[in-house]
C-alpha positions in Angstrom: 200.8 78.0 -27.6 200.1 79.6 -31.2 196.3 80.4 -31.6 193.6 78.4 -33.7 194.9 80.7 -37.2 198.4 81.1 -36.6 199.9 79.1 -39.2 200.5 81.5 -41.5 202.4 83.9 -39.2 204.5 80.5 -38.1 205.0 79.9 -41.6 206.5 83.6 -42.7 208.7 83.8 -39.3 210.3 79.9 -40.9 210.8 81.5 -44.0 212.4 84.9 -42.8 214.9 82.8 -40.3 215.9 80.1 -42.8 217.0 83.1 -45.4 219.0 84.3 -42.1 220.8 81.0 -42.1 221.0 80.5 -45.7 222.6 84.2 -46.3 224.7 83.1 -43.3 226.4 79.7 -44.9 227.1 81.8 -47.8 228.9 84.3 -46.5 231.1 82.2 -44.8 231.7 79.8 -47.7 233.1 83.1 -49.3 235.3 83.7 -46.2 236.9 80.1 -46.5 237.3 80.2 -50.6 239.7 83.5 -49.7 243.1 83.2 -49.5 246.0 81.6 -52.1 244.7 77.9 -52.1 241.3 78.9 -52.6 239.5 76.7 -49.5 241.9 73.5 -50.2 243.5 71.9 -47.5 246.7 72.0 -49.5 248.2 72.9 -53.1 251.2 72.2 -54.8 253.8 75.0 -55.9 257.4 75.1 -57.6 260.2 76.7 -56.1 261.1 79.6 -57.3 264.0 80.7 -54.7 264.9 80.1 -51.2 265.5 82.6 -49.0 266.0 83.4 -45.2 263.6 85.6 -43.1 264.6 87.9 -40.5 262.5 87.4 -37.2 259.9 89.7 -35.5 261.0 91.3 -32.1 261.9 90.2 -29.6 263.5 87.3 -31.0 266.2 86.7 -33.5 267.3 84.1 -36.1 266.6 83.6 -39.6 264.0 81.4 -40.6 264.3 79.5 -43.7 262.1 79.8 -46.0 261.3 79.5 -50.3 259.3 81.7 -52.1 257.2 79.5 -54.9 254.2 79.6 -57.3 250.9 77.7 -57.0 250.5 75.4 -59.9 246.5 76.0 -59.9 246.3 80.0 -60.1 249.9 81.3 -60.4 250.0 82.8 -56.8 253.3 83.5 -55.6 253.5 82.4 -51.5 256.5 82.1 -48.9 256.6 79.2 -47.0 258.9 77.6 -44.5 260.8 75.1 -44.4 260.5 73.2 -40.8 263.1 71.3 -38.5 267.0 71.8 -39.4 268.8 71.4 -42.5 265.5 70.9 -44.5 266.3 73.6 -46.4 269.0 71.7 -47.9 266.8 69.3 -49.7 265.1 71.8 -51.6 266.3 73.5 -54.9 264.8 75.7 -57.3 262.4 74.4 -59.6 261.2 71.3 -57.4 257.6 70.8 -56.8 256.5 71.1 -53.3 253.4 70.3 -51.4 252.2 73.3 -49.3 249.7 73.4 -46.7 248.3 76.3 -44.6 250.0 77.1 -40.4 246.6 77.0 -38.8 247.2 80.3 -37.4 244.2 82.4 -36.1 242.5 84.0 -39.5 245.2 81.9 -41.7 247.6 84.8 -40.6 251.1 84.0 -39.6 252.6 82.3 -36.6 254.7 83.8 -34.1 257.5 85.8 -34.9 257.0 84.5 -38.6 256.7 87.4 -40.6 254.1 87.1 -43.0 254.6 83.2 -44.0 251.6 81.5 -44.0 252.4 78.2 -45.7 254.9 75.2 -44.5 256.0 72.7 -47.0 255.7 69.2 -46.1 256.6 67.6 -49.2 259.2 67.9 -51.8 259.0 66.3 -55.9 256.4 63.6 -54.2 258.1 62.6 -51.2 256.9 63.4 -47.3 259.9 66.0 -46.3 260.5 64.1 -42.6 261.0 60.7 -44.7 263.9 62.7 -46.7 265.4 64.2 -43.5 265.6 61.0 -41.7 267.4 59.4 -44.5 264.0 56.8 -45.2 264.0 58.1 -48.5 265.4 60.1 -51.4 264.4 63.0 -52.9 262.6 62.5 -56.7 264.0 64.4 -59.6 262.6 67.7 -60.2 259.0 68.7 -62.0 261.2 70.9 -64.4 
């Protein structure tokens, strides 16, 4: 139990520990704002070619994936296309919707090498609506 003239002492160690926290939230608010898409969940990007990625050891295949440019900065990313024959659906110039893997530290998943980003939707339209056949593809942005 603090003494009879202790507030003051109480009162500095509040201060000192709240500029802990404080100093704390910032830094990782600067963490999270790293990275192409700035600390958004998602961002959209136009297609600027596809191409296929050679796996990491030990496996093998080629993972499809485009390389595009964020509308809001100009950042060029690689992302991949997921399930089969998406890749089909996409052509140069379209606008896609990106969103991060949700690796550990936003790095790369697996034997991905260095893609960070999968596209889920293409000119406006959810990409496993266009695979099923629910819907067609919109025209292209450009």
């Amino acid at each position: 139990m603090p003494g009879t003239f202790a507030a003051r002492n109480l009162k500095k160690k509040r201060k000192r520990f709240r500029w802990k926290a404080d100093h704390k939230k910032r830094k990782l608010l600067q963490l999270w704002r790293k990275g192409p898409l700035k600390g958004a969940p998602m961002g959209r990007a136009l297609v600027l070619k596809k191409k296929g990625i050679e796996q990491k050891q030990p496996h093998s295949g080629i993972i499809k994936a485009v390389r595009c440019q964020l509308i809001k900065n100009g950042i060029q990313v690689t992302a991949f296309t997921p399930k089969t024959g998406s890749i089909k659906h996409i052509d140069e110039h379209d606008e896609v919707l990106i969103e991060g893997l949700g690796a550990s530290q936003g790095g790369a998943i697996g034997s991905m090498h260095g893609v960070q980003f999968r596209v889920i939707a293409v000119n406006g339209v959810s990409l496993p609506e266009i695979l099923k056949g629910k819907k067609e593809k919109g025209k292209g942005s450009g």
